[in-house]
N, C-alpha and C positions, 0 to 999 in steps of 0.2 A: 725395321721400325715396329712390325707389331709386336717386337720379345715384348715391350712395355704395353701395350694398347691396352683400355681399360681396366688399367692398374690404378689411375687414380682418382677411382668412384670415393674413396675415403672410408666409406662406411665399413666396418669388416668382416662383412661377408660380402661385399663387393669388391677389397682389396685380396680377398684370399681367393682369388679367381686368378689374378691376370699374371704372375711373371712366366708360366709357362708358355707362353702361346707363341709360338714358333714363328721365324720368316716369312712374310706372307709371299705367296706362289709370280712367279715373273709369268708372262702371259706364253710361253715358251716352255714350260714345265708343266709335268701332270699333276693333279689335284690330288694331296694326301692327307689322309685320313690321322688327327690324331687323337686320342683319348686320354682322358688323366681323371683319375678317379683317387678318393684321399676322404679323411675323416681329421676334423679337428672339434677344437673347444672354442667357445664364442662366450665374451661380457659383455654384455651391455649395461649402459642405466637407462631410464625415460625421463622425462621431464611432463607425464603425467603424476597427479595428486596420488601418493598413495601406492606406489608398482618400488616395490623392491627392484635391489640389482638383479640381474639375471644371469645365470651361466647355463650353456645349452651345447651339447653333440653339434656338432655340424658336420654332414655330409657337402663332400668336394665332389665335383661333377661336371666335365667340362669336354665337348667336343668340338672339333676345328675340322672340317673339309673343305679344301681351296679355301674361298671365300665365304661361306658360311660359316657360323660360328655357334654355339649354346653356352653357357656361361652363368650356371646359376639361374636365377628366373630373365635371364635377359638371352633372348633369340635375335641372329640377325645376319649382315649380311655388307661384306665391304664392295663398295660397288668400282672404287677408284684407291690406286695406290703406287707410290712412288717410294723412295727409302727415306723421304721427307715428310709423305702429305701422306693421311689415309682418311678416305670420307665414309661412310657408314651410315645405316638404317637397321633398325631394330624394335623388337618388340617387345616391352620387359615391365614391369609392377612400378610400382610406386616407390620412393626410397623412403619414404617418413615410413615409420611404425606405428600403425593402430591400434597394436593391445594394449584393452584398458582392462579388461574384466576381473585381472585378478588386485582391483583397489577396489576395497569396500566403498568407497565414499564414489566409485565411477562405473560399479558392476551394474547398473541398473541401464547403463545408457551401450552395453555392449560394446565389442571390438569394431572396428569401423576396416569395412573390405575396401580392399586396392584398387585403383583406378588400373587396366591396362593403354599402357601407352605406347602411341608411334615417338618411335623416338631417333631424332636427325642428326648427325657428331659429326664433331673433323677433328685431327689430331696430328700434328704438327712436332718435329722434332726440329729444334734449336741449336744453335749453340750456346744457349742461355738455360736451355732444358726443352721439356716437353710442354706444349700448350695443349690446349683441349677445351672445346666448346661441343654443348648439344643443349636439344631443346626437345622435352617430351610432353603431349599434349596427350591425353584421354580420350582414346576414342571408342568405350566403350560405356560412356552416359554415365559412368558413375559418380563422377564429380566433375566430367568438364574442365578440369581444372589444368594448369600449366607451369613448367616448370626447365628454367634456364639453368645450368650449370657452364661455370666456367672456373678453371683448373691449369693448376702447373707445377709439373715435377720435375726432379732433377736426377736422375736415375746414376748410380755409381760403384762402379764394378770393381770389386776386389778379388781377382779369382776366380773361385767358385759360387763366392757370396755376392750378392746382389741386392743394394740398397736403393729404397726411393722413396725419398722426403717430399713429401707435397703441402701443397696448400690450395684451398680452393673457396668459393664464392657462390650461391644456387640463390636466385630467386624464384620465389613461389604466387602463384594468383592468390587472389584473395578468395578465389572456388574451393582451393588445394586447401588453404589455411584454415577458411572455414568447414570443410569436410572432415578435417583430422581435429579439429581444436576449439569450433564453433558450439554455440550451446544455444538452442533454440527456445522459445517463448515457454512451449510446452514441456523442458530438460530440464529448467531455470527451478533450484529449491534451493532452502535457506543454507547459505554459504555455497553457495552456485548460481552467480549472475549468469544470467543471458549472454552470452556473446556474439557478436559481429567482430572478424575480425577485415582488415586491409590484406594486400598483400604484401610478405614479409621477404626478408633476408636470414641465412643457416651460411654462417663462416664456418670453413672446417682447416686444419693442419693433422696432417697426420704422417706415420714413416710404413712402407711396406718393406719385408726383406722375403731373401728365398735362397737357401743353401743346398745345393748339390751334392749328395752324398756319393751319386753316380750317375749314371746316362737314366735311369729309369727314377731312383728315388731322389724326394728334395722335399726339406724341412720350410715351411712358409711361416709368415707371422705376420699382424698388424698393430696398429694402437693406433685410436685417432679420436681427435677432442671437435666435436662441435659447440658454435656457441649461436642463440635463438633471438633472434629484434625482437622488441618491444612489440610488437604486432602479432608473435603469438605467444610470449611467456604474459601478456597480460590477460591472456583467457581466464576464467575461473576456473578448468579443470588442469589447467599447469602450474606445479610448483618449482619449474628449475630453468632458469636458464640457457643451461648447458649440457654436455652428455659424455660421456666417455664411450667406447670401442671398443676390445681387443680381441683377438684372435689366433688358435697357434695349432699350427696340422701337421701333416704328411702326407704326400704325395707320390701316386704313383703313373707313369709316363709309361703308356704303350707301346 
């Protein structure tokens, strides 16, 4: 059950992490060590005022021993696991994006740092697909803030190739929304209201694959479309709704 385990974070450099990840260990079995190390190309858009599209190098980076795991900026540790159920704790950044600085009209208000969060999953294989809930909470005072995900793919195997279409659902506190999006009394200039915001809802769909060229190399990829409530595209420092993804590597399997 863990070949897919957090595969469907959406975001892609959270989707370019997960179809490598191996069988997880029966309690009968020795604990093994695995590595996968890989470079790809990442796009993003923002849905700050002003931030051009983005394309950026991404380093792949991922180790698995027993039950522990590393996974890009997310640390963690499956504590329960069946070929159905897998429960999880982990410790891993924030998924919104904070860089503003290269908009002229938002370079004054600087990038806004990541909350690190405890963060609590379970993940569920179907016959309908994979389910997937967690819940991450800040617990290092920087925004307090809190954030639900809840997720479901359908994972489908041709092969060598390996497809997995999701879609998913995050709520976010109104700490979270105002941390990244909020605009304070003292922020507030002409064509930049103040904001307060509530807490919002981030729809996403998106598809992961991952191609097997042989035991050791495999070609990965993502694309995935967010779209933003009314609760944070109505900030003053947001002009967009929505967001695009994508993502395209290779990978290599110790």
């Amino acid at each position: 059950m863990k070949k897919y385990a957090r595969l469907t974070g959406l975001g892609a450099i959270s989707l370019s992490a997960g179809l490598w990840a191996t069988a997880g260990m029966t309690a009968e079995s020795e604990p093994e060590l695995n590595i996968s190390l890989g470079l790809g190309t990442g796009y993003s858009e923002s849905i700050y005022k002003g931030i051009d599209d983005d394309t950026a190098a991404l380093p792949l980076f991922d180790i698995e021993y027993g039950n522990f795991y590393i996974s890009g900026l997310e640390a963690g540790y499956t504590y329960y696991e069946t070929e159905t159920l897998s429960l999880y704790a982990a410790i891993a950044a924030d998924d919104l994006d904070g860089e503003r600085t290269d908009s002229r009209q938002l370079r004054d208000l600087g990038d806004v740092d990541s909350g690190t969060n405890l963060v609590l999953g379970a993940e569920m294989m179907t016959e309908v697909g994979m389910l997937s809930a967690s819940i991450a909470q800040d617990v290092a005072d920087e925004h307090k803030g809190t954030q639900v995900n809840l997720e479901w793919g359908v994972p489908v195997e041709f092969g060598d190739l390996t497809v997995l279409p999701a879609v998913s659902a995050s709520w976010v506190s109104d700490k979270l929304v105002n941390h990244y999006y909020g605009v304070s009394a003292s922020e507030a200039r002409v064509g930049r209201a103040a904001y307060d915001g509530d807490s919002a809802w981030i729809y996403g769909v998106g598809v992961a694959a991952e191609y097997a060229l042989n035991q050791e190399w495999t070609i990965i990829g993502a694309v995935n479309y967010e779209h933003y409530s009314d609760e944070i595209t109505d900030s003053s420092i947001v002009s967009e709704d929505s967001a695009v993804s994508a993502m395209m590597g290779v990978r290599y399997q110790f």
